[in-house]
C-alpha positions as CSV (number, residue, x, y, z in Angstrom):
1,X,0.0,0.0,0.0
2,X,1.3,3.4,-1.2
3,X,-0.5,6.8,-0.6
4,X,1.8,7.9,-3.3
5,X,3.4,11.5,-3.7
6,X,1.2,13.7,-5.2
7,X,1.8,17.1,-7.7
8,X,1.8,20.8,-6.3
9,X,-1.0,22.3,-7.7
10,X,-2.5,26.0,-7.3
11,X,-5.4,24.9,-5.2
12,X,-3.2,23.2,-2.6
13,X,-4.2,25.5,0.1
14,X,-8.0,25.6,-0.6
15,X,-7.8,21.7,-1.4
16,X,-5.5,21.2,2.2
17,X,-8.4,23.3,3.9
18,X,-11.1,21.7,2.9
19,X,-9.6,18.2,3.6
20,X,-9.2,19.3,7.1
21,X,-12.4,20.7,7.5
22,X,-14.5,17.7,5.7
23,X,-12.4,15.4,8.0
24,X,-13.9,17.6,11.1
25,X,-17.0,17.8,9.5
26,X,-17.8,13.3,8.8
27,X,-16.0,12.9,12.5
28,X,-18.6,15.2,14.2
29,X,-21.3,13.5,12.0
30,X,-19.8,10.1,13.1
31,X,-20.0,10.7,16.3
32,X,-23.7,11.7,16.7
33,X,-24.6,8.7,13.9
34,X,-23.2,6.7,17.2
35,X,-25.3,8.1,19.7
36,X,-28.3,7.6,17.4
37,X,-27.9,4.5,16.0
38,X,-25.4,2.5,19.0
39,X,-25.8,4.0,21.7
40,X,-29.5,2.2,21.6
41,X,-28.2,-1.1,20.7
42,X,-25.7,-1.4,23.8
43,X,-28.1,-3.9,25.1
44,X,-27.2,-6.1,22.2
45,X,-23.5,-6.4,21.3
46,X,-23.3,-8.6,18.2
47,X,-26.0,-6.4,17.2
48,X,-24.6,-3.5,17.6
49,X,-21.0,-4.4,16.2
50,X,-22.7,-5.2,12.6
51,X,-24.1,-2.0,12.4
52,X,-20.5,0.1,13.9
53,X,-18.8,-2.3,11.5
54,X,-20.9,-0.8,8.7
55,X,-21.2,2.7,9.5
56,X,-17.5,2.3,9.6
57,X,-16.6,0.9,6.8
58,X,-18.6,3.1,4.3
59,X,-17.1,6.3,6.1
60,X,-13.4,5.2,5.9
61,X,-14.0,4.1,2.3
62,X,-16.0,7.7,1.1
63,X,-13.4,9.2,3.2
64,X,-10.1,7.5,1.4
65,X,-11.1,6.4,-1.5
66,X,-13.3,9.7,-2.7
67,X,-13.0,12.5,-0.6
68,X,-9.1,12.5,-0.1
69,X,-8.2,12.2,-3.6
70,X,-10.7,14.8,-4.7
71,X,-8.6,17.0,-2.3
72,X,-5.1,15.9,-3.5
73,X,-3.9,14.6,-0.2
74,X,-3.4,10.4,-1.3
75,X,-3.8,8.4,-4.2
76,X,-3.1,4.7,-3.9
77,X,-1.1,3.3,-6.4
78,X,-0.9,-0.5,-5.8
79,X,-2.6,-3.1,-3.5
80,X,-0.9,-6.3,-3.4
81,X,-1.2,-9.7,-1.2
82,X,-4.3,-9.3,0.3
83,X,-5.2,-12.2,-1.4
84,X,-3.1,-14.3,0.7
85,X,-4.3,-13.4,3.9
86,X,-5.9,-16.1,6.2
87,X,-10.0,-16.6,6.5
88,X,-11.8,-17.6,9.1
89,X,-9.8,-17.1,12.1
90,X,-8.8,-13.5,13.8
91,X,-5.1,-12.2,12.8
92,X,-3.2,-9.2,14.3
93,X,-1.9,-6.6,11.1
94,X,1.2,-5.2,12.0
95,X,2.2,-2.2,9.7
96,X,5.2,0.5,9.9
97,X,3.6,4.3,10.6
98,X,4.7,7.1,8.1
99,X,1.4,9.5,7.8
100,X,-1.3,10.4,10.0
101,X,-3.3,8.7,7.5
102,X,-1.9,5.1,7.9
103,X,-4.8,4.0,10.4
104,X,-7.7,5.0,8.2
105,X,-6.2,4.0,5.3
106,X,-6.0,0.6,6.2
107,X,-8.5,0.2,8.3
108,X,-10.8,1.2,5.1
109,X,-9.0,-1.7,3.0
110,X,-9.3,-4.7,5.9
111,X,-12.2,-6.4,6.7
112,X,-13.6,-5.4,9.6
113,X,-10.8,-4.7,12.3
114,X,-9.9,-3.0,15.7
115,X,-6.9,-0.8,16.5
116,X,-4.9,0.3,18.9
117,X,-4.3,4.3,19.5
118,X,-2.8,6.3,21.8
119,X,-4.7,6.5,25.3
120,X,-4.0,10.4,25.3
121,X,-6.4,10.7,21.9
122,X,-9.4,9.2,23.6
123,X,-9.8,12.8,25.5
124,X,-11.0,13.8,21.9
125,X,-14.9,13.1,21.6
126,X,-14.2,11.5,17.9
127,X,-11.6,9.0,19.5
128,X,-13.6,8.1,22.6
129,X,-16.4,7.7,20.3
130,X,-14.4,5.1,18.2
131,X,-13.7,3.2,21.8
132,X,-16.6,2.9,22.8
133,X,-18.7,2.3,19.8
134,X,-15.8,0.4,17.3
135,X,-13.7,-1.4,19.6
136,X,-10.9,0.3,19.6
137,X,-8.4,0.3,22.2
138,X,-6.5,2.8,24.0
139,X,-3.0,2.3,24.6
140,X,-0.4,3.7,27.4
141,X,3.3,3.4,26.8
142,X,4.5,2.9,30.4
143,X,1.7,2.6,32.4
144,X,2.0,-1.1,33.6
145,X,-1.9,-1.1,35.0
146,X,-3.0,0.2,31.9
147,X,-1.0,-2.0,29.4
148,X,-2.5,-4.9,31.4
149,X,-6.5,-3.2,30.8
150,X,-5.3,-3.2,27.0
151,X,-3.9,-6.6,26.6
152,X,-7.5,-7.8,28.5
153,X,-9.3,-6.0,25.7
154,X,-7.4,-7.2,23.0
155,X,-7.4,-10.7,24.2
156,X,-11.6,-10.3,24.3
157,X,-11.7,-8.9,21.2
158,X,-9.3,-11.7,19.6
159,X,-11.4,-14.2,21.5
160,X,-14.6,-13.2,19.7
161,X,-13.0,-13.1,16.5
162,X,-12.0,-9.6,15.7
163,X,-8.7,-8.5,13.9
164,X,-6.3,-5.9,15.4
165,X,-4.2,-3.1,13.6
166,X,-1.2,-2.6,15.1
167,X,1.5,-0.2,14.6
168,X,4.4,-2.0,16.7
169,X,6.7,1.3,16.4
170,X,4.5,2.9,18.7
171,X,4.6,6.6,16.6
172,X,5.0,7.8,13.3
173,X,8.0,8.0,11.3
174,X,9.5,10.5,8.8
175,X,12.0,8.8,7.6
176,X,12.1,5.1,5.8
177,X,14.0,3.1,8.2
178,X,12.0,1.5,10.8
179,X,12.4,2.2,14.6
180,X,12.6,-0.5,17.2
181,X,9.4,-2.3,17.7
182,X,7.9,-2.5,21.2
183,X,6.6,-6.2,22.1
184,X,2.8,-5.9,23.5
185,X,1.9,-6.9,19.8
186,X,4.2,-10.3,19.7
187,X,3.2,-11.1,23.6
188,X,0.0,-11.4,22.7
189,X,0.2,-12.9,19.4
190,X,2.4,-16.0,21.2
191,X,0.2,-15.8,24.3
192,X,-3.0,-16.7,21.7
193,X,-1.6,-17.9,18.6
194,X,-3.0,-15.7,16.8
195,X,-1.3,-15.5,13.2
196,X,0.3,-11.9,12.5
197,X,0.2,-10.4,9.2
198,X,2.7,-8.0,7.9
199,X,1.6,-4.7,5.6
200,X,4.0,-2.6,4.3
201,X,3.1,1.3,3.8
C-alpha cells in the first residue's frame, strides 16, 4: 500500500483546507450517527457491532477512496497480497507508521478490524467515540496497569473473533528506516496464537 506522492497544484491550500475541515465535518457526524444508531443497541452487542462495523466501513471508504483524492492529499497506487491473507480465524496486522493517514487508510482496506491508538487521543470526543462504539483500544506506553487493561481488551476482542491493527513502532515516522518495535503486539500474538500479518506502507 502506497499513498503515493502527489503534484503541487495552485489549489493546494484551498484543497488542504477543505480536507481538514471535511475530515472535522464526517467525524462530528460520526459521532452523533453513534449516539443515534449504538448507543441504543448497547443492550445487544453482536447487534450493535454489525451495524458500527458498517457505519465504519462506508465512512473510511467515502473518506479515502473519494473524498481525499478529490482534495489531493493520497492516491493509492498498488494493493498487493491481500489475497493471501488467512480466512476464518482473527489475525493481528502489523504495519510501519509514516502519515497520519496510515490508520484509516487501512483500516478502510481490511475487513472489519480493531486498533490500537494512543490513550492520550481518547480525550478527543471523535476518539472516545471510536472506543466505545468500534472497539478500539487505547493504549499507554509505560503505564503497567494500563497495558494490562489493554492486553484484557485485545485478548476479548481476539477471542470473539475480531482483527487488530497494530503499529508496533508505537509513533509515526519521517524517515524510511524503521524504529525498534515494542513487544505488547508479539506477547500477545504468542500468548494466543493468533497469526500476524505484515503490511508494508
Amino acid at each position: 500500500e502506497d499513498s503515493g506522492r502527489v503534484r503541487a497544484s495552485p489549489f493546494k491550500f484551498p484543497l488542504a483546507l477543505a480536507g481538514h475541515l471535511g475530515y472535522l465535518l464526517t467525524q462530528t457526524l460520526l459521532v452523533i450517527a453513534s449516539l443515534v444508531f449504538l448507543l441504543p443497541l448497547s443492550p445487544f452487542p453482536r447487534l450493535r457491532r454489525w451495524v458500527s462495523n458498517g457505519m465504519l466501513r462506508g465512512y473510511l471508504r467515502f473518506f479515502v477512496r473519494i473524498y481525499l483524492p478529490a482534495c489531493r492529499a493520497c492516491r493509492i497506487e498498488e494493493i498487493s497480497g491481500s489475497q493471501n491473507f488467512p480466512t476464518g480465524e482473527p489475525v493481528i496486522y502489523v504495519a510501519n507508521h509514516r502519515s497520519s493517514i496510515d490508520a484509516i487508510l487501512l483500516l478502510s482496506l481490511l475487513p472489519p478490524t480493531s486498533l490500537l491508538i494512543k490513550a492520550r487521543h481518547v480525550r478527543k470526543p471523535g476518539y472516545a467515540c471510536l472506543v466505545r462504539f468500534f472497539d478500539f483500544v487505547p493504549i499507554a506506553a509505560g503505564a503497567f496497569s494500563r497495558l494490562l487493561q489493554s492486553m484484557d481488551k485485545c485478548r476479548s476482542l481476539l477471542a470473539s473473533g475480531r482483527n487488530l491493527l497494530i503499529f508496533p513502532e508505537g509513533m509515526r515516522a519521517s524517515f524510511a528506516t524503521l524504529m525498534p518495535f515494542a513487544d505488547f503486539t508479539f506477547r500477545l500474538a504468542v500468548e494466543r496464537g493468533t497469526p500476524i500479518i505484515p503490511i508494508v506502507l
